[in-house]
C-alpha distance (Angstrom), angle and dihedral (degrees) to the residues before:
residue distance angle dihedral
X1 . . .
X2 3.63 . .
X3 3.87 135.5 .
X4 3.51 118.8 -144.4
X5 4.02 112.6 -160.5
X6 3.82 127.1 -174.1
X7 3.78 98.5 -36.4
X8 3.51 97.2 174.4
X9 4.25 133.7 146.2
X10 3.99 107.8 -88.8
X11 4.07 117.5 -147.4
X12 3.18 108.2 174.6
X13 3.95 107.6 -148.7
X14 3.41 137.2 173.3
X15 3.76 129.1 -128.1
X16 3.32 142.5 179.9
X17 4.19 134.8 -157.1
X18 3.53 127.4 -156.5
X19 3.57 124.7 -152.0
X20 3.43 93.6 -95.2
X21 3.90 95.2 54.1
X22 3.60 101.7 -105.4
X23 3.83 122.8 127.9
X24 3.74 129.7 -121.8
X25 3.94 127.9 -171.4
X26 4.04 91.0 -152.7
X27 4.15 86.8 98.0
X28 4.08 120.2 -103.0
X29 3.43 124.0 -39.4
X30 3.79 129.9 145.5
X31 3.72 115.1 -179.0
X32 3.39 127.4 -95.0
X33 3.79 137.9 -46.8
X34 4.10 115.1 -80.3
X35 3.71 107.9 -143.2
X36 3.68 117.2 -146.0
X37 4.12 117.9 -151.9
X38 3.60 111.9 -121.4
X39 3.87 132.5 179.6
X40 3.86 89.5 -107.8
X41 3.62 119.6 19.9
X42 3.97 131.9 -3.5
X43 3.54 101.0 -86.9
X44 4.30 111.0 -151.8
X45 3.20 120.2 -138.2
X46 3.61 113.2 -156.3
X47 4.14 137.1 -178.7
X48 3.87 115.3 -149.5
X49 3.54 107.6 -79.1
X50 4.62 96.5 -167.6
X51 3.97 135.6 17.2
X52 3.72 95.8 -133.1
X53 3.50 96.7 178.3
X54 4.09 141.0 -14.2
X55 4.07 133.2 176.6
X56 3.31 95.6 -135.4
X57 4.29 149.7 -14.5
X58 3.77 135.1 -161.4
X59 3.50 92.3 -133.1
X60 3.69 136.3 71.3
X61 3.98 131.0 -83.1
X62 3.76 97.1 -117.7
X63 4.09 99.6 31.3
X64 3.49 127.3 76.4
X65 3.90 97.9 -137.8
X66 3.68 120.1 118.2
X67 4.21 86.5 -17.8
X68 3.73 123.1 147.8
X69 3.83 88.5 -119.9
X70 3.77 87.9 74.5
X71 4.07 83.4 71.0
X72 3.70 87.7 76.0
X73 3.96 119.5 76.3
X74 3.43 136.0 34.2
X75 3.96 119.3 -45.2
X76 3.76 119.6 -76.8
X77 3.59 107.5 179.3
X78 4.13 102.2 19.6
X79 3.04 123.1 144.0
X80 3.70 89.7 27.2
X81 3.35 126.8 93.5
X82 3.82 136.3 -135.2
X83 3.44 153.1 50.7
X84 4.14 104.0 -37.4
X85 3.89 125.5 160.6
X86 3.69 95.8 -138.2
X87 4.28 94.9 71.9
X88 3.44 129.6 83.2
X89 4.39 116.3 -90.4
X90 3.86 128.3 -178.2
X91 3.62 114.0 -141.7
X92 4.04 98.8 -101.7
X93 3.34 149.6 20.3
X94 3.62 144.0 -164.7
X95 3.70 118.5 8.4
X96 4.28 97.5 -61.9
X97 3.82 93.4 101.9
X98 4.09 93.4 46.7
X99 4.26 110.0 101.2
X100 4.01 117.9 -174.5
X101 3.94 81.4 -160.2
X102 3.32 96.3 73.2
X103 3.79 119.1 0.0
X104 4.31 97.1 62.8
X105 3.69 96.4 177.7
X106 3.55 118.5 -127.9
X107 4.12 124.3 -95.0
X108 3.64 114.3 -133.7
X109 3.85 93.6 44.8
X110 4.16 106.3 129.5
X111 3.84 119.5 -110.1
X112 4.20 87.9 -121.0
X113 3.71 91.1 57.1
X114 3.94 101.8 93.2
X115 4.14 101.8 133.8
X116 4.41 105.0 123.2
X117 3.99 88.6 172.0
X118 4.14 141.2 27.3
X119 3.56 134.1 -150.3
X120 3.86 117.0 -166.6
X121 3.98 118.4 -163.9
X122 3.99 132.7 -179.9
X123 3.87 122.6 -153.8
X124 3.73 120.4 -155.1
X125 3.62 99.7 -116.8
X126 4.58 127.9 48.5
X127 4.17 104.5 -120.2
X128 3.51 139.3 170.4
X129 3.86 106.3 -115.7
X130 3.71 123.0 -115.5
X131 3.99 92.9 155.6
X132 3.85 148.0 -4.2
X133 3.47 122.0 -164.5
X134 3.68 127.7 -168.9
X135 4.29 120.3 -160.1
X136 3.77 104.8 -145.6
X137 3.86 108.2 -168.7
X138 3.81 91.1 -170.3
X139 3.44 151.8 24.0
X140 3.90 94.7 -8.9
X141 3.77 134.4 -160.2
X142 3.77 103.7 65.2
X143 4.35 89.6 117.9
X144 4.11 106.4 98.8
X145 4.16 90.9 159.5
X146 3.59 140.6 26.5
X147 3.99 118.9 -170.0
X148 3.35 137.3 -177.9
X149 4.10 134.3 -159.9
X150 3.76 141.4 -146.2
X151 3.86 91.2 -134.2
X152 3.94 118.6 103.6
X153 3.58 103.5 -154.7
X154 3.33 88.8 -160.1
X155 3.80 100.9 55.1
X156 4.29 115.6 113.3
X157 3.96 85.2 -133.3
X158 3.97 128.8 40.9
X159 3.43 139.9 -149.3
X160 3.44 122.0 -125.0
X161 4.35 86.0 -152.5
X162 3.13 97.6 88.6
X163 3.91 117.5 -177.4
X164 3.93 134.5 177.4
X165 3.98 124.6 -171.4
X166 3.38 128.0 -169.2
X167 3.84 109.3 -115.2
X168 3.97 93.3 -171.6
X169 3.62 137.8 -10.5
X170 3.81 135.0 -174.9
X171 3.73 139.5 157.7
X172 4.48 127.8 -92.2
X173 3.79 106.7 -68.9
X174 4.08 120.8 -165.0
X175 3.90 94.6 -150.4
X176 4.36 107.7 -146.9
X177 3.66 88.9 -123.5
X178 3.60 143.7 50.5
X179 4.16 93.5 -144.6
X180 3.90 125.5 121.4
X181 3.79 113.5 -91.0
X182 3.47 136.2 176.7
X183 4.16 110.3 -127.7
X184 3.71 113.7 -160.0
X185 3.58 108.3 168.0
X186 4.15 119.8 -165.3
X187 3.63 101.7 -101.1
X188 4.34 123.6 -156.7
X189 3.56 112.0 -110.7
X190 4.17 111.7 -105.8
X191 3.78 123.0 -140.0
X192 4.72 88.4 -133.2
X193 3.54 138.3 42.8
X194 3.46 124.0 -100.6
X195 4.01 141.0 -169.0
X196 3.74 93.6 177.3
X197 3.25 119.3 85.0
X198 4.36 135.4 175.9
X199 3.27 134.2 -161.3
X200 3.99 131.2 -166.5
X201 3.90 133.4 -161.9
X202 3.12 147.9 -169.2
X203 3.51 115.0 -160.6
X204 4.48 97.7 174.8
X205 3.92 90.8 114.2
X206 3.94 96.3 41.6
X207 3.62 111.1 102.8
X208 3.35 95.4 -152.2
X209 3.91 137.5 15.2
X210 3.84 117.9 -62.9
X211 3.70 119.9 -136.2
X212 3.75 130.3 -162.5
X213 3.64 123.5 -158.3
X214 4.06 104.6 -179.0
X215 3.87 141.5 -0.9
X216 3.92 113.3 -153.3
X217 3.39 123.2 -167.4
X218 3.49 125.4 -162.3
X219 4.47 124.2 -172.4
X220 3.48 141.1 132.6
X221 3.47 130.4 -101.3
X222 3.83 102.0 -122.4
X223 3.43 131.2 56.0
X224 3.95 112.9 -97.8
X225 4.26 100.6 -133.1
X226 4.31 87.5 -156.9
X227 3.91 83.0 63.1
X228 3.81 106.4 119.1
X229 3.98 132.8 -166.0
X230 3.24 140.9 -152.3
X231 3.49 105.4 -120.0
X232 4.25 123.2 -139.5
X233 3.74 112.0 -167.1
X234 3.95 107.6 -126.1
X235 4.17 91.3 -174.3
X236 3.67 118.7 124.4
X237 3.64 107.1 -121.6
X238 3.59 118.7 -113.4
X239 3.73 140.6 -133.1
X240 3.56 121.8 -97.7
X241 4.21 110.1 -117.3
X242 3.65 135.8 -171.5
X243 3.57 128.0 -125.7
X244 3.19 96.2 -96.3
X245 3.93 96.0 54.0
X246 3.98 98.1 -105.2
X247 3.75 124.3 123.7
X248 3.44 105.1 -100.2
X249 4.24 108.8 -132.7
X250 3.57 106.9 -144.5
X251 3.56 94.6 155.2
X252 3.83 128.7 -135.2
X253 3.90 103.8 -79.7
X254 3.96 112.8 -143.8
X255 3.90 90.7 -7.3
X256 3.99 94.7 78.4
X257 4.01 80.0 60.1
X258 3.20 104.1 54.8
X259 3.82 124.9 94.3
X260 3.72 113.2 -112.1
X261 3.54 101.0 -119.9
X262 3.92 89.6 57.2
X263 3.50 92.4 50.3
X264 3.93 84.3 45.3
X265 3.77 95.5 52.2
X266 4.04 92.3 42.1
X267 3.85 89.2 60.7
X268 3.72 97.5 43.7
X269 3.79 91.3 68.2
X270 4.17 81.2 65.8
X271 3.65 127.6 109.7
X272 4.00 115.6 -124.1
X273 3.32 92.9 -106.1
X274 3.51 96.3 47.2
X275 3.77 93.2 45.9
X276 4.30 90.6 52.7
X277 4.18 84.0 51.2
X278 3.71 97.6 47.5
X279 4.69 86.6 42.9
X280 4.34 72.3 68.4
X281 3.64 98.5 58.4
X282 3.86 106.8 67.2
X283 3.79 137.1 -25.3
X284 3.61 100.6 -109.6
X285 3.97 89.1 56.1
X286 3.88 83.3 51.1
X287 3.24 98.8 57.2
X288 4.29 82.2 54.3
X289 3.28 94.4 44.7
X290 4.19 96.5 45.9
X291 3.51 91.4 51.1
X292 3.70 121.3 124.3
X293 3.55 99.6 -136.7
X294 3.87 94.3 61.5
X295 3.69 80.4 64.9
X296 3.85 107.2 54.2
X297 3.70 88.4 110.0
X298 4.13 126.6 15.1
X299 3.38 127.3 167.6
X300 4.15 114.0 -144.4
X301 3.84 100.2 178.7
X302 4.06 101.2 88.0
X303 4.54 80.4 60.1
X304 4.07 90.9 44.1
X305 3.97 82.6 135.1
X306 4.18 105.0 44.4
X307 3.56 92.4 40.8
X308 4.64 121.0 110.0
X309 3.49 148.4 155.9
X310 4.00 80.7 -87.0
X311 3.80 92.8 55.7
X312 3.61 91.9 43.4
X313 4.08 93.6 47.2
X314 4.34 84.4 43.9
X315 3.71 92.4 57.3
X316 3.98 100.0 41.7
X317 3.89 101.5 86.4
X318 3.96 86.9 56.7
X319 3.67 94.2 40.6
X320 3.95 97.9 75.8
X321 3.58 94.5 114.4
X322 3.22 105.0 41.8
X323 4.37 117.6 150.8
X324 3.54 101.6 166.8
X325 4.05 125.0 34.8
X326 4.07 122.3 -178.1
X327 3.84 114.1 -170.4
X328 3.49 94.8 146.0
X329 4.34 109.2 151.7
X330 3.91 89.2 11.2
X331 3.66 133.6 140.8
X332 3.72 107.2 -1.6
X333 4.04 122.8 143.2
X334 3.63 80.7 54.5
X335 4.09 94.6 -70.8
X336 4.46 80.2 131.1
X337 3.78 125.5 25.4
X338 3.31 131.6 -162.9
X339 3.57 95.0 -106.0
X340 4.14 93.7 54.9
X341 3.87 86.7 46.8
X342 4.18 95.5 48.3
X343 3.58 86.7 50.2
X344 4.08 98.5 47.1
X345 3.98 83.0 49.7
X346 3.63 96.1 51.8
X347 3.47 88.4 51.0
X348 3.36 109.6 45.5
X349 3.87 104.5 12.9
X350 3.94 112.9 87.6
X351 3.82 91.1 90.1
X352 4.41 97.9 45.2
X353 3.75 109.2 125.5
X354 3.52 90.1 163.1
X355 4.43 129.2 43.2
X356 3.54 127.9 168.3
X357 3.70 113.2 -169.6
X358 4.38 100.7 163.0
X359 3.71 110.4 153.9
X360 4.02 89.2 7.1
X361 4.11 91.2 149.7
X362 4.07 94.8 177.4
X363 3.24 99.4 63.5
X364 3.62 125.2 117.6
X365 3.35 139.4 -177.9
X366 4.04 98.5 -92.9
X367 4.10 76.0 64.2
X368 3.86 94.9 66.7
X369 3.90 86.3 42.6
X370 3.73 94.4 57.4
X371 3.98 96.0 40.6
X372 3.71 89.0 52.5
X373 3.90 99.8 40.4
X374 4.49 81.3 42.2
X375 3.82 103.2 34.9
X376 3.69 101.6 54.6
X377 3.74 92.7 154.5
X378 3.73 99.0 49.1
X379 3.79 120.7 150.8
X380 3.69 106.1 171.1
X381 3.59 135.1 28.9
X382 3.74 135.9 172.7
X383 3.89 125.9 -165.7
X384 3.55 93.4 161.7
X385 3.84 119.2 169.6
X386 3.92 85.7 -5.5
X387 3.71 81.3 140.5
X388 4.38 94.6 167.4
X389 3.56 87.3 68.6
X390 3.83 106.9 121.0
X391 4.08 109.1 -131.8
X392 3.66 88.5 -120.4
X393 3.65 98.1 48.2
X394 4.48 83.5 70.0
X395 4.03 92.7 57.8
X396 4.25 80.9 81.4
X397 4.46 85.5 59.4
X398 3.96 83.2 71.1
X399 3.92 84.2 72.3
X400 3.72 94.3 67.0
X401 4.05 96.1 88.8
X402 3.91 91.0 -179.3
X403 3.91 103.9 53.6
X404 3.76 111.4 141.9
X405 4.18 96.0 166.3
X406 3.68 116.6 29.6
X407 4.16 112.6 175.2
X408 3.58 119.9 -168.0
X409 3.54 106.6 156.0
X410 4.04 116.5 155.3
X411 3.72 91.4 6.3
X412 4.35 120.3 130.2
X413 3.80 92.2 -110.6
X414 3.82 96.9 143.1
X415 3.80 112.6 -147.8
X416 3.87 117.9 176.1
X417 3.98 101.3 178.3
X418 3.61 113.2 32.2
X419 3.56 85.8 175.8
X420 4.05 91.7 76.4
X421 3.90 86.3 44.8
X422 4.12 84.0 61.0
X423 3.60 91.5 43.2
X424 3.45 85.4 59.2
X425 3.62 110.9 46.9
X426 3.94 86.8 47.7
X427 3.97 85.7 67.4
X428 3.90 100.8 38.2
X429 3.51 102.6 23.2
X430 3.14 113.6 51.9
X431 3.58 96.7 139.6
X432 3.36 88.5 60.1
X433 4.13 106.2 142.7
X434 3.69 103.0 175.6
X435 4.10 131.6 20.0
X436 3.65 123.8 177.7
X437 3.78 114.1 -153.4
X438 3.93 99.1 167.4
X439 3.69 108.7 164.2
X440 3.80 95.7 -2.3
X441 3.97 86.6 152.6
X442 4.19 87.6 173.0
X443 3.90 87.5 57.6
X444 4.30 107.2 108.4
X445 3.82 132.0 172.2
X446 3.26 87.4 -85.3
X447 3.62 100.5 65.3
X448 3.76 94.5 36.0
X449 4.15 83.2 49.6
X450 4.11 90.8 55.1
X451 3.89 93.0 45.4
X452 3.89 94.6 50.9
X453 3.90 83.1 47.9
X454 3.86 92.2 65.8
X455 3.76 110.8 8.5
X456 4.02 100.0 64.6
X457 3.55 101.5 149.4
X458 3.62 101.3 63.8
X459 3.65 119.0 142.8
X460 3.86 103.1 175.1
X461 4.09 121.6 46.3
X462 3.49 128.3 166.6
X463 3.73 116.2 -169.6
X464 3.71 94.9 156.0
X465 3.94 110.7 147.8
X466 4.10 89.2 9.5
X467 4.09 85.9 146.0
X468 3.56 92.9 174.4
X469 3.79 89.5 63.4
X470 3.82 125.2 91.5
X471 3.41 128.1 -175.9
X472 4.34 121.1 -126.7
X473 3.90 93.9 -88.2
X474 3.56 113.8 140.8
X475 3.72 93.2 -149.9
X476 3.82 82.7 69.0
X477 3.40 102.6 32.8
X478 3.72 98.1 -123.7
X479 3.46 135.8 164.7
X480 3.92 113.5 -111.6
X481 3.79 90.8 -109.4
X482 3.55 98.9 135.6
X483 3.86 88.9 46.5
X484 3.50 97.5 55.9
X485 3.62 89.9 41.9
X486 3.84 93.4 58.6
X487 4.27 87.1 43.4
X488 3.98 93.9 54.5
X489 3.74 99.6 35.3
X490 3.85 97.4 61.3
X491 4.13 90.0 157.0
X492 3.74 96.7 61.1
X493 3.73 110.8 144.4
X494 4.01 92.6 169.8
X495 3.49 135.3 38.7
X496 3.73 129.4 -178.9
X497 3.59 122.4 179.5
X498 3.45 97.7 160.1
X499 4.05 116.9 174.4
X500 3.57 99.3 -4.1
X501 3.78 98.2 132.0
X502 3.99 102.1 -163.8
X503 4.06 96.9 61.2
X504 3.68 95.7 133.9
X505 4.10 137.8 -174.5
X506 4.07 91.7 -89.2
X507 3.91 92.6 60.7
X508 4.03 93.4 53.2
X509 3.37 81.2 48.4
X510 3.70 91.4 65.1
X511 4.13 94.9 33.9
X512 3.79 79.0 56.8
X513 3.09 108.3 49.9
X514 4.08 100.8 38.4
X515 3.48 103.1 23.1
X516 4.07 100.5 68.4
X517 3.99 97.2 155.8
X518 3.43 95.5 54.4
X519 3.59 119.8 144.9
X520 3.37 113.4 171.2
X521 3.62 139.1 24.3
X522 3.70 134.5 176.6
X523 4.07 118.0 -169.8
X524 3.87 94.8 155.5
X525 3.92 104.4 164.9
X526 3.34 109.2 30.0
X527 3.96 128.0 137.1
X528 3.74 105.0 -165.8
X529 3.82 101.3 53.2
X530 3.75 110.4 112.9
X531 3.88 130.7 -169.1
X532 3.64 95.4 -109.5
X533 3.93 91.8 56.6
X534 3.73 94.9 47.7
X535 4.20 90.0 47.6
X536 3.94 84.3 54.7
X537 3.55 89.7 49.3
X538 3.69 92.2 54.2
X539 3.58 97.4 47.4
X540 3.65 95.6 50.8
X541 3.62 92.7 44.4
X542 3.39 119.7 61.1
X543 3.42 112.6 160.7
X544 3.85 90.1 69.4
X545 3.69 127.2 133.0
X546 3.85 107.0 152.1
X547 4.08 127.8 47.6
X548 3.70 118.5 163.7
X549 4.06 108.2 -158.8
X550 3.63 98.9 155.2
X551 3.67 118.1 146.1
X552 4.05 87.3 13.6
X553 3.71 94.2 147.7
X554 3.38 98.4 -149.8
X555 3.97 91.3 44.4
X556 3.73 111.4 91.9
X557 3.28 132.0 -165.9
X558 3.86 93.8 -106.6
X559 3.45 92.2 54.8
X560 3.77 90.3 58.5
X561 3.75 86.1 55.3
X562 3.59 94.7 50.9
X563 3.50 97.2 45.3
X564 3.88 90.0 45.2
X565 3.49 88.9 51.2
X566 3.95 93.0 54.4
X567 3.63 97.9 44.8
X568 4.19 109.0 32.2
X569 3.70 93.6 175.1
X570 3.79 95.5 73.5
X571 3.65 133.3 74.0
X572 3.71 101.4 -139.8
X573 4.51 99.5 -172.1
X574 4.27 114.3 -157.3
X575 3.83 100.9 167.4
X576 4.01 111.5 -160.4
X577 3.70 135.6 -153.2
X578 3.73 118.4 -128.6
């Protein structure tokens, strides 16, 4: 069975907002740098100038609607508070999108590693930091890490020393209220300038999406000489001698007595890092910490900025066995080329069942030719937002005959008709158990009539965005589709009908009535929805947890109390604008 996420057209475009809020095709540029008088130095305070770089957005590619490019500028909306389309929005929130079934997380991963998504910024002008502040406009307390880097992306020449310090880090936060807020963390003084700035969230214990509207950064221009750092040792330990130059044997205490397979299971509860600093401490733990089977699954993502071709060429030997592989945000600014990567994979590949590859920027196509001649027994893969990816260079994932999960959300495959794509997943994929169509605008009736022909025991569908679709109201002279979606897919679990404004009492009928295990449901948007429908929906549905009516017109907010009153088990989201 295969999973189909977000395969959606990718143009990438550039925009740029004025303070005001308006939009401007000339590129990104936002005025000049405000200086602020301090008692010692000017201190600049500057709004992000670019959006280098992000994991994910709400919106879509070519719209500037809840789009990470609205992070750059001047605030819009702040201090306001509420749900508005001009602020920046990550794809998810809270724990609705996670699935045990097929996203196993990875062992090994440290505790303090919490980010899910990245935002990366550039300022005009290379300061010091005394402060970054971040205008949430709703549901804050998603940022758990706040980094900074020595490279000017605007500098003719750069450096191939690249280094990235974290400025401030913290844990996930559920904030008690929705309001605007402005976060300014203390951040650690850093020993360069920098213009490039990232943030990270974690948005798990949000109960709705956050949104961002500005990032200011404020420094000086000169380095501050009372500015002191932490220092972590980077020496490689060495090994004790005599006097007289010979290795002194001192043996290895209680360790020689231990079984192996204790020792073994002691050191697989160690981070990588930890495991290549205790390899250093004796030969015996070596041999522990070389062996391939403490490497059947590792997780690279929480060292996305330490990690090379030298890293990668280090860790190959021990690699052999290797199931389950997580480079997800790795090696960009040239840190990993395609050549170091090809090589790691032909090395240490023919046993990956599982890749992840999001925000991967160096790889090319001679990548997907080597994990598909290498991987033969992949199941999942995810290229998310690896948007340099020619279109041709995916014709080579066709290869992979055992693919289960395939993500390709914000990548440039081009797909006029997604109503042939249906067509054919209803012949050879009729296993299918969950398809993602989110802002498949090509997607009609049609297609969604041909996959409900052949893929009937879907449990996951995402037709958020689908604006070709309309649901069977007469008032818009649709086509049933949505009814005789909810009557042939009777294991649904998840249901997104996100934005499509004609959903109308008849088709919760149906979802009622034949869709008893549903979970979730998203109908944000629509007009015709009235309180009685959504009480019968309720009533017949009670494994529930999540319904979306926000922006339901004729859903107030008293409603939503009522109903959340009546049935306490589910989270039923209106967001508001202030």
């Amino acid at each position: 069975m295969l999973t189909l996420l977000g395969v959606s057209s990718f143009a990438f475009v550039h925009w740029r907002r004025c303070s005001s809020g308006s939009c401007n095709d000339a590129g990104f540029n936002y005025g000049p740098v405000h200086p602020v008088t301090t008692n010692a130095e000017a201190e600049l305070e500057q709004y992000a100038k670019e959006v280098l770089d992000f994991s994910s957005h709400y919106g879509g590619e070519g719209s500037m609607s809840y789009t990470m490019w609205n992070a750059a500028g001047a605030p819009s909306v702040f201090p306001s508070s509420g749900d508005f389309t001009h602020t920046a929005v990550f794809r998810t929130y809270g724990r609705w999108w996670e699935d045990n079934r097929t996203e196993q997380s990875f062992s090994r991963t440290p505790h303090s590693f919490y980010s899910q998504d990245f935002l990366e910024v550039a300022f005009q002008e290379q300061v010091f930091p005394t402060s970054v502040t971040i205008l949430e406009t709703y549901h804050p307390g998603a940022i758990v890490q706040i980094l900074a880097c020595s490279l000017n992306p605007y500098a003719e020449h750069h450096t191939t020393d690249v280094r990235w310090e974290v400025l401030w880090a913290g844990e996930p936060t559920k904030v008690s209220s929705p309001q605007a807020r402005q976060f300014c963390p203390p951040v650690r003084q850093i020993s360069f300038a920098t213009n490039l700035l990232r943030l990270e969230v974690n948005s798990t214990l949000l109960d709705y999406y956050t949104e961002l509207d500005a990032i200011v950064l404020r420094g000086v221009r000169n380095h501050v000489s009372s500015i002191t750092m932490p220092i972590i040792a980077k020496t490689t330990p060495k090994m004790d001698r005599d006097s007289t130059g010979n290795d002194v044997n001192v043996g290895n205490g209680y360790f020689d007595k231990l079984p192996y397979e204790l020792i073994q299971l002691i050191v697989s509860h160690l981070a990588v890092p930890d495991l290549c600093r205790l390899a250093q401490s004796c030969k015996l733990l070596q041999r522990h910490c070389y062996d391939p089977l403490q490497y059947i699954q590792l997780s690279l993502q929480p060292y996305w900025f330490l990690l090379n071709d030298l890293s990668l060429g280090h860790l190959q030997s021990r690699c052999t066995l290797l199931q389950r592989l997580n480079m997800s945000w790795t090696g960009n600014r040239g840190a990993v080329t395609a050549g170091g990567f090809c090589s790691f994979i032909r090395a240490c590949g023919a046993s990956l069942m599982c890749l992840e590859l999001s925000c991967c920027h160096f790889l090319n196509e001679a990548c997907l030719e080597v994990i598909a001649q290498t991987c033969t027994n992949l199941q999942e893969l995810n290229l998310a937002s690896c948007d340099r990816l020619e279109p041709q260079a995916f014709n080579h994932i066709a290869k992979l005959a055992h693919l289960q999960r395939l993500v390709l959300y914000r990548t440039k495959i081009e797909i006029e008709d997604y109503d042939v794509v249906m067509s054919v997943l209803s012949t050879r994929c009729r296993t299918l158990v969950s398809l993602d169509l989110w802002r498949c605008r090509s997607l009609s009736e049609r297609g969604l009539s041909e996959l409900m022909s052949g893929c009937v025991v879907l449990e996951e569908l995402d037709l958020g965005w689908s604006s070709a679709l309309h649901s069977g109201s007469a008032l818009h002279g649709g086509s049933a589709s949505f009814r005789h979606a909810a009557r042939r897919l009777s294991r649904l679990r998840r249901l997104y009908l996100t934005a499509n404004r004609n959903i109308c009492d008849a088709d919760l009928e149906h979802i009622a009535t034949h869709c008893p295990a549903l979970e979730r449901l998203d109908i944000l948007g629509t007009r015709l929805v009235s309180p009685a429908a959504l009480r019968r929906l309720l009533h017949s549905c009670p494994r529930l947890r999540l319904l979306d009516v926000s922006f339901c017109s004729q859903i107030d907010t008293r409603t939503v109390q009522e109903l959340s009153t009546l049935f306490p088990n589910v989270s039923i989201k209106k967001s508001f604008t202030q």
